[in-house]
N, C-alpha and C positions, 0 to 999 in steps of 0.2 A: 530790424534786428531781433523785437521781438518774436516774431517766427521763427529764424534762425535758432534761437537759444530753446525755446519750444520744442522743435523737430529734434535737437540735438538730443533731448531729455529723454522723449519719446521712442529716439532708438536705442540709447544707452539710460535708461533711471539709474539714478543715482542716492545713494550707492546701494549696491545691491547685498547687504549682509544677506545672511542665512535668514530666511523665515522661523526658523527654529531657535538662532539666537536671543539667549534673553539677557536681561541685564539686571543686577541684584539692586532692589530699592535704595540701599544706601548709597550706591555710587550715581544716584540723580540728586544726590544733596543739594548741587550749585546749580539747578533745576525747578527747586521747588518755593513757590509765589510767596508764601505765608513769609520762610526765611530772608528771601531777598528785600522786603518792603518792611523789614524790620531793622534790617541791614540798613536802607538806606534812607529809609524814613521816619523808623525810629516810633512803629506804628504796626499795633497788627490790624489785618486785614480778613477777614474772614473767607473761609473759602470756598463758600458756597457762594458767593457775590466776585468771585475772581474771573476775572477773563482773558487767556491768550492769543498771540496772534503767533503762530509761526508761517514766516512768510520765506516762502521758497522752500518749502519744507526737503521737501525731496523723499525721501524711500523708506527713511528710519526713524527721523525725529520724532514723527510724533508720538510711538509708542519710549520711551524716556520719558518725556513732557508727560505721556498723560498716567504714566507710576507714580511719578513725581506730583503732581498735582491731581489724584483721584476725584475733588470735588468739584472742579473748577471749571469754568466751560473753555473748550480749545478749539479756534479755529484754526485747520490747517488748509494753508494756501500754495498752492502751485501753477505753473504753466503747466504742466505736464500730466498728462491725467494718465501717462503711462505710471509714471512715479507713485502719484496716489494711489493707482490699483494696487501697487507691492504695498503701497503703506498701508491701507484698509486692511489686505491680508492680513499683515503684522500686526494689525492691533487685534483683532479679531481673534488672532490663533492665540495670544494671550488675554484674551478676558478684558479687553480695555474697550471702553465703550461712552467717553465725553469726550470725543471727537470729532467735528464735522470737517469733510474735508470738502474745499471747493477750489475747483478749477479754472484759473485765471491772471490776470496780471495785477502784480499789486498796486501798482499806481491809482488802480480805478477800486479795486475790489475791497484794500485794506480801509481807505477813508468812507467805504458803503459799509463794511461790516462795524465801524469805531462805534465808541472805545475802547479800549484796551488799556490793565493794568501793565502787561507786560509784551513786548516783541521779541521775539529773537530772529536777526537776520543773520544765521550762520552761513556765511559764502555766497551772497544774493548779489548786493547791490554794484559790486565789482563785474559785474556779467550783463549789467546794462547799458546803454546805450549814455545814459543820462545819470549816474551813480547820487548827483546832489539832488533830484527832481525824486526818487527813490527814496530816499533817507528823507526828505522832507514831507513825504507821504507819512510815511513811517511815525515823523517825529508830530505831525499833525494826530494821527489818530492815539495817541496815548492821552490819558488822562494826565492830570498835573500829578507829579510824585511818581508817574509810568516811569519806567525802564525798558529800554531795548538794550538785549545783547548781541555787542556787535562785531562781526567776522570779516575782515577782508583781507585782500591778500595785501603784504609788503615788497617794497622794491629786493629787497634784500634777499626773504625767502624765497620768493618767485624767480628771480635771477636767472640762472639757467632754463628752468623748463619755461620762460619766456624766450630767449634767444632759442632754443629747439623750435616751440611753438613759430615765432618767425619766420623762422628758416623754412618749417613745410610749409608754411603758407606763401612764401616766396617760391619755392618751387610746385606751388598745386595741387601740395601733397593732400588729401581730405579723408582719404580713407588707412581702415587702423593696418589692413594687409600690408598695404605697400610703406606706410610710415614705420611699421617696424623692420622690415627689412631694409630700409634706409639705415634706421638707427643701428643695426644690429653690425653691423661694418666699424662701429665706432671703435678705436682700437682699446685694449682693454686698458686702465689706468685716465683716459681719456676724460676730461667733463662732460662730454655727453656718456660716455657710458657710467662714469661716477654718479652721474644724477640720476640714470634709470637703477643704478643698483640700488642708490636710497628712496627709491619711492616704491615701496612694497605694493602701494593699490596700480602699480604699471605694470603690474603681473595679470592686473583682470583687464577686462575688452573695456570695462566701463570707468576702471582708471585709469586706463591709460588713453584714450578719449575723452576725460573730462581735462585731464591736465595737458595735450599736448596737439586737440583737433579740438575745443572747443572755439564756438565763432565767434567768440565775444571775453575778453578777460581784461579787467586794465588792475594796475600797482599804484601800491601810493605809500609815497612816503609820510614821515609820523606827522610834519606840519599841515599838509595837504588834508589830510586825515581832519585835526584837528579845526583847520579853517570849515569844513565841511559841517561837523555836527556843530562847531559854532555856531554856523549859517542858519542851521534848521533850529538855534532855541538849546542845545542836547548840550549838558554838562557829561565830562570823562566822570564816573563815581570808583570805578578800579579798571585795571589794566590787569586778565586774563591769562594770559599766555603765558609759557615756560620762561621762570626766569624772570618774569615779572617783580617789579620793588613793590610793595603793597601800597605808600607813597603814591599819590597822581603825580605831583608836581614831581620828584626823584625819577619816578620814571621816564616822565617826557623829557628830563635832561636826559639821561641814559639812552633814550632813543633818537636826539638828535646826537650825542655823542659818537653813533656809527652804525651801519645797516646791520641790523636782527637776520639769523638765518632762519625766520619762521614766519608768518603771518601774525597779524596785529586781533586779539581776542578782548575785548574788555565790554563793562559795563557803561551806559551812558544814562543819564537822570534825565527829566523833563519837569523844572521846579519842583525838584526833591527838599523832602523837610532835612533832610540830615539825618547822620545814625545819633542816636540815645547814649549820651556818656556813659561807660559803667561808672557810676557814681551814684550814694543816697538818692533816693527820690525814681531811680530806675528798676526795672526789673528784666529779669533774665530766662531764659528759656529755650529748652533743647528743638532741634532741628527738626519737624516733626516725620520728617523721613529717616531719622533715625531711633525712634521708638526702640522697636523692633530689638535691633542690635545691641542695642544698651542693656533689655531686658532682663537675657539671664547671662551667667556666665559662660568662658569656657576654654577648651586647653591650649589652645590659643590667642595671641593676639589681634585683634580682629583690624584687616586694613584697608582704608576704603582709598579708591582709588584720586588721582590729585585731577580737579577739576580748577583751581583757580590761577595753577602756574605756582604751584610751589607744594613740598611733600606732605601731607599731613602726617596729624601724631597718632600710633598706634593707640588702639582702643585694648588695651590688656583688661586686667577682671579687675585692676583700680580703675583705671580710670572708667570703664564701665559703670562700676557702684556710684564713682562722684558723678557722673553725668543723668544719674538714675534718681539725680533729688531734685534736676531741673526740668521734668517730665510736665510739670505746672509751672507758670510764671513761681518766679524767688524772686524776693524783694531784695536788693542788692546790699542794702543797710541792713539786713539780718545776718549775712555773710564777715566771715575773721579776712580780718590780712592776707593770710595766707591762701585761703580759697580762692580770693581774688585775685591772685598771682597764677593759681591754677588753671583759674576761667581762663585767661589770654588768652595760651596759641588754641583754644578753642574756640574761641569765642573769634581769631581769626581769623579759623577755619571752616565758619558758617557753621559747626556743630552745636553752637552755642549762639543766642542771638538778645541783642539787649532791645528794652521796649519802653518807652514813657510811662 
């Protein structure tokens, strides 16, 4: 299987944005090491001593990742060494240069390169043969207090373009010419035609190939999920995706309460210390990918885009200025009442981050 998935990458990389596309530093917020291991450790971590694993990287990631974390060292992992050539370009045409990328399968490559503060397995382990042999890879090469973030598809979201996927495979359908002239018969109003009008990436050859001739996909529901990084050691630390309750435990009722129309997104610990109460004795401190935008003013509200499954708060020219006194740790006990009511939805929203 692992060939199959290989070959597949190799004729279609994925995904293939613009070379030219860039992405604005503040919107890697829920990207960058320093903030997450204070998030959930309640600990900073320096970031010259940081180290990533993106595993299955594919085409784009790792230019994000390495805005996001300029100091840190990133290994990027693939089958596909079609994929990694567009990614090296990408990083390259943007000045990014703590990159290594190496081509391979992760089972053997991620526990030879460990350890790792952080993983991110966006869309990976669901494409394997072996999904819990994967994630226990994974959850082996992190250090203790590590995070992986982690991507898979849901019974729910996947839904249809499972039953399509199926269906050409039942008929021997493999290539994208004649799969779409199959689909294209679909009458309009139709759930196959309902589902290729919402999936904007089946307008390219290589989205519409990864979602409906790839040769390897599996679903999972929220329990399944769960018994899984159980397995490996990996505590849930948040739940990602749109729509997300900020709550672990709230959410996993909510998700056995009825199938999600999207993929399952969240954070997973590997004997994490816990995040830092705002309370005396703590201190607090802004996102360090948002520097920048806090800096000066302007005539605008400045918006950065939502990465944890829920909207953030505009950055107008107040709250600019208050975010502009956490630029160095603040001792939490030096702060009024009412500031600390301000911190919240920021300090929610990974723009703010508390520390021991």
């Amino acid at each position: 299987m692992t060939d199959l998935v290989r070959n597949h990458y190799n004729t279609h990389p994925y995904p293939q944005v613009s070379l030219l596309a860039s992405i604005r530093r503040c919107d890697s917020y829920a990207l960058n090491l320093t903030s997450l291991w204070a998030r959930f450790n309640g600990e900073l971590l320096p970031p010259e001593s940081q180290r990533l694993l993106l595993a299955g990287c594919g085409a784009f990631s790792p230019y994000p990742f390495s805005i996001a974390n300029p100091q840190a060292e990133i290994i990027a992992l693939d089958l596909s060494e079609a994929s990694l050539a567009r990614a090296r370009l990408h990083l390259r045409l943007h000045g990014c240069s703590n990159v290594n990328t190496v081509a391979g399968d992760l089972l053997r490559h991620a526990p030879e390169a460990a350890p790792f503060h952080f993983i991110d397995a966006f869309g990976v382990i669901h494409h394997m043969s072996d999904p819990l042999a994967g994630l226990a890879a994974l959850a082996n090469s992190l250090v203790d207090g590590g995070i992986l973030r982690l991507m898979v598809y849901s019974k729910g979201g996947r839904g249809e373009i499972e039953s399509i996927r199926r269906a050409l495979r039942l008929l021997r359908v493999t290539d994208e010419m004649t799969a779409r002239r199959l689909l294209s018969r679909a009458p309009e109003g139709s759930r196959v035609a309902e589902c290729l009008n919402g999936l904007p990436e089946a307008r390219n050859s290589w989205g519409f190939s990864d979602a409906f001739l790839h040769p390897s996909a599996m679903t999972f529901r929220i329990d399944e999920l769960l018994e899984m990084t159980e397995a490996v050691g990996l505590t849930p630390l948040l739940f990602a995706h749109p729509g997300a309750v900020r709550d672990v435990a709230e959410e996993v009722l909510r998700l056995r309460g009825g199938e999600i129309s999207h993929n399952y997104l969240l954070y997973l610990g590997k004997r994490s210390l816990g995040a830092a109460p705002i309370e005396p004795g703590a201190r607090l401190m802004l996102n360090p990918v948002l520097q920048k935008v806090v800096a000066f003013p302007g005539l605008l509200p400045h918006r950065i885009d939502n990465r944890l499954g829920f909207a953030n708060p505009a950055l107008d020219n107040a709250a600019r200025r208050f975010l502009r006194r956490f630029r160095e740790p603040v001792a939490v006990a030096s702060l009024s009442r009412s500031d600390i009511d301000r911190v919240m939805p920021f300090h929610d929203a990974l723009f703010l981050v508390s520390i021991r």
